[in-house]
C-alpha positions in Angstrom: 68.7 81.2 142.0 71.0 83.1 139.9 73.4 82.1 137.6 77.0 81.7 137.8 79.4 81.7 135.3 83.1 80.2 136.0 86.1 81.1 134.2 88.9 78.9 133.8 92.7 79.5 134.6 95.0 78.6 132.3 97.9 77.4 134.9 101.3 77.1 132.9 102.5 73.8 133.0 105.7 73.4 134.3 108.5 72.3 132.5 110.4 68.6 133.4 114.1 69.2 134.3 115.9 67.3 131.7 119.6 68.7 131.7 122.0 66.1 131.7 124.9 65.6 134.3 128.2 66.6 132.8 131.5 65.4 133.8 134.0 67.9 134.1 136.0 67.1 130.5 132.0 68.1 129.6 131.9 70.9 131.5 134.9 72.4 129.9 133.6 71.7 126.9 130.4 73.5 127.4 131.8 76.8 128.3 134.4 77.1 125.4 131.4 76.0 122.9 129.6 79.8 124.6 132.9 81.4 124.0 134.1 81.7 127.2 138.4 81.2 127.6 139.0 78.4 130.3 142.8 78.7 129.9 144.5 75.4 131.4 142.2 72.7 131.3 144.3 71.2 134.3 143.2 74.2 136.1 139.9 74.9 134.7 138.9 70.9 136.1 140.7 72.3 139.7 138.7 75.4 139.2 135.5 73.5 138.8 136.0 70.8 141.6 136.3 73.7 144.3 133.9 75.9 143.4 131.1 73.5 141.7 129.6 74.4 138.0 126.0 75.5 139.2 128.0 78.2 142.0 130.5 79.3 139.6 127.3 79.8 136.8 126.4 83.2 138.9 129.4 85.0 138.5 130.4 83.9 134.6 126.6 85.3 134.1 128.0 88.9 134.3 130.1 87.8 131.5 127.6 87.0 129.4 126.2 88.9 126.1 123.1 90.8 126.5 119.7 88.9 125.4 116.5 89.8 125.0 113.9 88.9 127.4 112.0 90.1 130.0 114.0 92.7 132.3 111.1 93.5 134.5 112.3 92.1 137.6 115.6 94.7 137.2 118.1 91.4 136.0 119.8 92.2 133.0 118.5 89.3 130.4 121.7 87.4 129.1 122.4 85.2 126.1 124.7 81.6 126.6 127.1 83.6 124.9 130.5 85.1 126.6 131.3 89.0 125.5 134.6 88.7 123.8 137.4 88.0 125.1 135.4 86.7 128.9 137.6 83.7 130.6 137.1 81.5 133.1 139.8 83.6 135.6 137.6 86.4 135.2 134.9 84.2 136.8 137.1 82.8 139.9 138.7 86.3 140.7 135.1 87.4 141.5 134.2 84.1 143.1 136.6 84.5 145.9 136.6 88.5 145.9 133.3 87.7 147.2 134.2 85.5 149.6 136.8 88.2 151.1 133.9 90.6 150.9 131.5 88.2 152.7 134.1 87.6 155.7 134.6 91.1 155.7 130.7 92.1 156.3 130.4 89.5 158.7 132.7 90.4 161.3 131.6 93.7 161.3 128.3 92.7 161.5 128.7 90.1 164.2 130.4 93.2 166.1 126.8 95.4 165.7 125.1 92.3 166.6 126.9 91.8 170.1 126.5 96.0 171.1 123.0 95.1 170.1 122.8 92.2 172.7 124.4 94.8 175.0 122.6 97.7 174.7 118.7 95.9 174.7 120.0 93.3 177.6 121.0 96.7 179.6 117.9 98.9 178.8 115.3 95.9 179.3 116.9 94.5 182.1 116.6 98.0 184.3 113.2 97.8 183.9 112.9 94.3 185.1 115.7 91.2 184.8 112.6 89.5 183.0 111.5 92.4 181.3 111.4 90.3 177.8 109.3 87.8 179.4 106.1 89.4 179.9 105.0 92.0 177.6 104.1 94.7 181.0 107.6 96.1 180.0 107.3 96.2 176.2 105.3 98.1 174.4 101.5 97.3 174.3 100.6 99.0 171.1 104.0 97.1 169.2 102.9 93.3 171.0 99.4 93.4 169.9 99.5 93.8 166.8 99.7 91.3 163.9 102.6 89.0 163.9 105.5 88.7 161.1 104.3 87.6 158.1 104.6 83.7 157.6 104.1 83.4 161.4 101.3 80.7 161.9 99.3 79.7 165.0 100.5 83.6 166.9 97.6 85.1 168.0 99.9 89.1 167.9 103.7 89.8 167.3 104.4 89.4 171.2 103.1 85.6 170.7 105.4 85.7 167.6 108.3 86.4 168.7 107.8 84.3 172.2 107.4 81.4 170.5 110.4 81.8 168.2 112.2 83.0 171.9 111.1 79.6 173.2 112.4 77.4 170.4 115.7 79.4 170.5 115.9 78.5 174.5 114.8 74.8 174.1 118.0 74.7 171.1 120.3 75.9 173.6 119.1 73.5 176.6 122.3 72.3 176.2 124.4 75.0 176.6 126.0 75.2 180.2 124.8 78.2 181.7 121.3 77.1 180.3 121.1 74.2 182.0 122.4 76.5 185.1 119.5 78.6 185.4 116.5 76.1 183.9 117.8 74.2 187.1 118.6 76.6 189.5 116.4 79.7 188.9 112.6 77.8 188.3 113.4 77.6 184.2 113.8 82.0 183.4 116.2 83.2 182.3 116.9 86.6 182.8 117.6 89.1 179.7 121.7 89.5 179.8 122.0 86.2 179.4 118.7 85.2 177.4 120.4 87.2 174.5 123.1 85.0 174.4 121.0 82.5 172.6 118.8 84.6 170.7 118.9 84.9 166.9 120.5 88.0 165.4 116.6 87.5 163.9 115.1 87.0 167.3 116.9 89.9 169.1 116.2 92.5 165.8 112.5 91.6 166.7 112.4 92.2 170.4 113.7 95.9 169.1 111.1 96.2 167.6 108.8 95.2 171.1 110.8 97.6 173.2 108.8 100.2 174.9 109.1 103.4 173.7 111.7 104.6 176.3 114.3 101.5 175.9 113.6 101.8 172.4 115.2 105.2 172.1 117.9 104.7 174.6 118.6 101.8 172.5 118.3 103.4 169.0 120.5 106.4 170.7 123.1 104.2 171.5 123.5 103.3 167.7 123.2 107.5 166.7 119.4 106.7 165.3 116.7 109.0 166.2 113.9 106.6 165.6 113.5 103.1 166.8 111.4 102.0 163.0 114.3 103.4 161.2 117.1 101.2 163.2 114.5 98.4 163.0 114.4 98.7 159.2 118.5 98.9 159.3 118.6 95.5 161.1 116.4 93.7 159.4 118.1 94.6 156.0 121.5 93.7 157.7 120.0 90.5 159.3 119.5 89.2 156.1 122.6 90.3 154.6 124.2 88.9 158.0 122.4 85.8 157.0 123.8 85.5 153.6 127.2 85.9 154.2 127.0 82.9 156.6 125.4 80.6 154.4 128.0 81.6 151.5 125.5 83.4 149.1 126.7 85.9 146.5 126.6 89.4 147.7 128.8 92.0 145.7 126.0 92.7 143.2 122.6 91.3 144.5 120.0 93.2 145.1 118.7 93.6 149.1 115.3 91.1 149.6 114.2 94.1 152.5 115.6 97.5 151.2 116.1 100.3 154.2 113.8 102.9 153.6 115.9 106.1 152.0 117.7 107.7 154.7 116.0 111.1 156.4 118.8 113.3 157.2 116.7 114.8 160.5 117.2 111.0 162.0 120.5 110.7 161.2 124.1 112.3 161.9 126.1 113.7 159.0 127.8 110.9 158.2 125.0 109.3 156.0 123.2 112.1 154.3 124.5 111.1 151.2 122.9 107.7 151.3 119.4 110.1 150.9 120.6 109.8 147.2 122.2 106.4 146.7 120.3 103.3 145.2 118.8 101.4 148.3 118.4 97.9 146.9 122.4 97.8 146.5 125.2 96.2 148.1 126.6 100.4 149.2 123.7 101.3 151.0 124.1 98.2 153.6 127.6 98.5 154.4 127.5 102.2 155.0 124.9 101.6 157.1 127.2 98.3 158.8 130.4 101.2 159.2 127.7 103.7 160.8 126.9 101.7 163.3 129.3 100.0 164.2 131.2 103.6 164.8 128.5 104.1 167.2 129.5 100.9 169.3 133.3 100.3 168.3 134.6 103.7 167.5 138.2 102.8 167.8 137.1 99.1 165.4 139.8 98.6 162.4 136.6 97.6 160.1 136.9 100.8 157.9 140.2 99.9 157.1 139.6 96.2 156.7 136.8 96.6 154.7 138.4 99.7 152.1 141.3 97.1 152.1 139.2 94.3 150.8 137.5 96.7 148.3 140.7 97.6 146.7 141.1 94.3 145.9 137.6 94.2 143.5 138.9 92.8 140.1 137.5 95.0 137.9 137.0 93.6 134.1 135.1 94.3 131.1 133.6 97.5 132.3 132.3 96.4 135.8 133.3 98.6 139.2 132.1 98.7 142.6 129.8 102.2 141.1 128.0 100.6 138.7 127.6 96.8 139.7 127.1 97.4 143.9 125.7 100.9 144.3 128.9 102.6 144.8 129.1 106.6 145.0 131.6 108.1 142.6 135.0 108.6 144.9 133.0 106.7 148.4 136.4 106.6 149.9 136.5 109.7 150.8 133.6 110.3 152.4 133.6 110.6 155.8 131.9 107.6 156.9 134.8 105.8 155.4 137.4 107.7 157.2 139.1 106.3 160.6 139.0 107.6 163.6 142.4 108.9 164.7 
């Protein structure tokens, strides 16, 4: 027999979390010892019971000195030190300028996300009522093969996203017109009202299942000419939909599934400038939100709501919409961002 030689890992050892809890007289403290002006401690304390320390850490980070590190991942290394003349206002202004922005998102994405019930209920349920039952009216090629990844025990992406469609359907058991047709109708449920209960997650998937006609009816209905590139839309947006629900910063984090860089052939005019905009940015995302939802709400106040809320970005110590969230140089008047009259 041969021989075999074995090398050794070294595996980093991890480190014990050992920071102290600090009250917030400690707190305080803590920040004005890193230079950072917390103004009226009275306020500072009511500043740090609503918002927490730890949530509040992510935007004072921006406010931070430059360090030295590794910047590999595209994060900007930062020292515990404040740049002069940073405060604790600076902080809170962005804090709840990103929760305007996050409301803002979400109701215009929750409006995509009921045309997109809509549109694939209508398309799938002309082929059949229970068309997103049994795979017949999908497409073969997109149900056989492999499911998401992380998907365990699916033997193809139909299986996948049928059991995630079952879960969804057992959740809602309790739900009224649910129990309706479990009891009535032999336990299916037919598509218009199956999307009703389906994750903005779930539904994105089936789009992605569609046969190749409903598919481009579908992506048609949304001004795409291709049903991967409105797949890859939604599933960026999903996530962003995602993290404006759960109350995660979004004006200058980078997007987890970046949209692949727009091809003006697929597109109408409106968003041939995002062929040369950073894709892992805040700007890409919403242009994509305001062209779609112009598709299915043309007459929708969400340009105007959503220009109002970016007038209101507090811009300190250098940082803009442009260079902290992908902005284009003079966006607002491009004519994505211009209402319909």
């Amino acid at each position: 027999m041969g021989r075999f030689s074995f090398v050794r890992r070294e595996v980093p050892t991890a480190m014990r979390y050992d920071k102290p809890h600090l009250t917030y007289p400690e707190q305080i403290r803590l920040l004005l010892s890193r230079g950072l002006d917390v103004g009226d401690p009275a306020e500072a304390t009511r500043t740090l019971q609503r918002i927490g320390y730890y949530r509040l850490s992510a935007y004072t980070y921006v406010l931070r000195q430059p360090g030295s590190g590794d910047a590999s991942d595209g994060r900007v290394p930062r020292s515990d030190q404040f740049v002069e003349g940073a405060a604790l206002a600076d902080a809170t202004k962005l804090h709840d300028f990103d929760q305007r922005l996050r409301r803002t998102i979400l109701d215009g994405l929750q409006r995509v996300e009921i045309g997109l019930r809509s549109s694939v209920a209508y398309q799938l349920g002309k082929a059949d009522p229970f068309g997103h039952l049994d795979p017949i009216f999908l497409d073969a090629e997109a149900c056989s093969k492999p499911p998401e990844a992380g998907a365990g025990g699916s033997a193809n992406a139909y299986d996948d996203w049928r059991q995630k469609y079952d879960e969804l359907q057992h959740r809602s058991r309790g739900e009224d017109y649910v129990k309706h047709f479990l009891t009535a109708y032999e336990g299916e449920i037919p598509v218009w009202t199956a999307t009703e209960f389906m994750t903005m997650g779930c539904l994105v998937y089936l789009v992605k299942l569609l046969s190749a006609t409903d598919a481009r009816r579908v992506s048609e209905k949304f001004r795409v000419k291709n049903r991967e590139v409105l797949h890859g839309w939604l599933k960026a947006l999903n996530v962003l939909r995602n993290d404006c629900a759960h109350n995660c910063r979004i004006w200058n984090r980078s997007t987890i599934y970046p949209p692949k860089r727009v091809n003006a052939r697929m597109v109408e005019d409106d968003i041939h400038h995002l062929s040369q905009v950073d894709t892992d940015k805040l700007y890409v995302l919403v242009a994509l939100l305001a062209y779609l939802l112009k598709a299915v709400e043309p007459k929708s106040t969400w340009i105007s709501d959503f220009t109002t809320t970016m007038n209101k970005f507090p811009a300190s110590h250098g940082m803009t919409p442009e260079n902290m969230m992908g902005f284009p140089t003079d966006w607002r008047r491009l004519s994505i961002w211009q209402v319909a009259k």
